[in-house]
C-alpha positions in Angstrom: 128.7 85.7 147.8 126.7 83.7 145.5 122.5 83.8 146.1 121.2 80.6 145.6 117.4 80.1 144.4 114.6 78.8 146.4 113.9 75.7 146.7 117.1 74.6 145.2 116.0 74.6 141.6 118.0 76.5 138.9 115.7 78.8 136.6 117.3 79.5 133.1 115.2 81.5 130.4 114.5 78.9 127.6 116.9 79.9 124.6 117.2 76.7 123.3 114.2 73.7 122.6 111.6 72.5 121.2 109.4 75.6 120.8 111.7 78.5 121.6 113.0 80.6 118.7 115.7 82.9 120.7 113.9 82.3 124.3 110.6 83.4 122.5 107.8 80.7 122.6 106.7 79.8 118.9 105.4 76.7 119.2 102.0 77.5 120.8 100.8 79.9 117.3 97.8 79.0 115.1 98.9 78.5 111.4 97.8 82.1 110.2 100.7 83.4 112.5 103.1 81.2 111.8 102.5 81.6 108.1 102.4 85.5 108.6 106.0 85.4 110.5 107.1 83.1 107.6 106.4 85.9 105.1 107.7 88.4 107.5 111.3 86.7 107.7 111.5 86.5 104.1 110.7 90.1 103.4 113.6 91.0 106.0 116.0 88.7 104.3 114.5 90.5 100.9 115.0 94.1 101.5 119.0 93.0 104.1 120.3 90.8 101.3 119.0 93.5 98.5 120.6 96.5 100.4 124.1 94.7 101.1 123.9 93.8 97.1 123.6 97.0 95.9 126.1 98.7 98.0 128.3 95.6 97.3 127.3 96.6 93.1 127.8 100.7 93.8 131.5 99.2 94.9 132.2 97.6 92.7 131.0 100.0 90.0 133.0 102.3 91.5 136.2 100.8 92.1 136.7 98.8 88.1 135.2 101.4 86.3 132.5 98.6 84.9 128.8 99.7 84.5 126.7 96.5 86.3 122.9 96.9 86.3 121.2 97.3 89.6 118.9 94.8 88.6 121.0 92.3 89.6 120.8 93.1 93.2 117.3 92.3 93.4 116.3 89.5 91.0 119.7 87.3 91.5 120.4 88.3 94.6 117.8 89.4 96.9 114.6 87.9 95.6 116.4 84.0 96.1 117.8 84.7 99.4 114.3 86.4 100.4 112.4 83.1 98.9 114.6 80.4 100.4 114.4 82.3 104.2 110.7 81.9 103.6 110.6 78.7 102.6 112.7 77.6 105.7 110.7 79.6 108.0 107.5 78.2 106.6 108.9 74.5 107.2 109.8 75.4 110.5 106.9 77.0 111.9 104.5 74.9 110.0 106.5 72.2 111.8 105.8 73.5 115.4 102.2 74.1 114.6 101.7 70.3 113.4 103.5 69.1 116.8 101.5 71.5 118.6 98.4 70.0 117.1 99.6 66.4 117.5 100.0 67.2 120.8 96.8 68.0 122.0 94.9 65.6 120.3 
């Protein structure tokens, strides 16, 4: 048998909408926060991306017997991924914070 809520009304967790960021609420933060989480996304997409690169280099060195610098998995690799997940971020939380304000007022 099926419970059914009281009252009638469904409650869901908010995954999806204006605000929500994987059912966690985003769009009431100040700007320091939002900018700090911005930063934060991009280091994470830094050091992922970086570490899939060089084991994706340490591969490749291995298996064709060529010599490519590690270098490359951090300045062509990692360090664009990391800045364009920031920049994304940014626009998006900055985003939120702006509605949030126009909101209010």
């Amino acid at each position: 048998m099926a419970q059914g809520s009281q009252g009638g009304v469904e409650t869901t967790p908010h995954t999806f909408g204006e605000g929500y960021l994987f059912g966690v609420p985003v769009g009431g933060l100040g700007l320091f926060p939002s900018v700090l989480i911005s930063v934060a996304v991009g280091f994470a997409a830094f050091f992922a991306t970086t570490c899939v690169a060089i084991f994706g280099v340490l591969l490749y060195n291995s298996m064709t017997r060529h010599a490519v610098d590690f270098n490359v998995t951090y300045l062509d690799v990692g360090l664009p991924v990391g800045l364009i997940v920031m920049a994304v971020a940014l626009v998006y939380m900055v985003r939120l914070w702006v509605r949030g304000l126009t909101r209010k007022a």
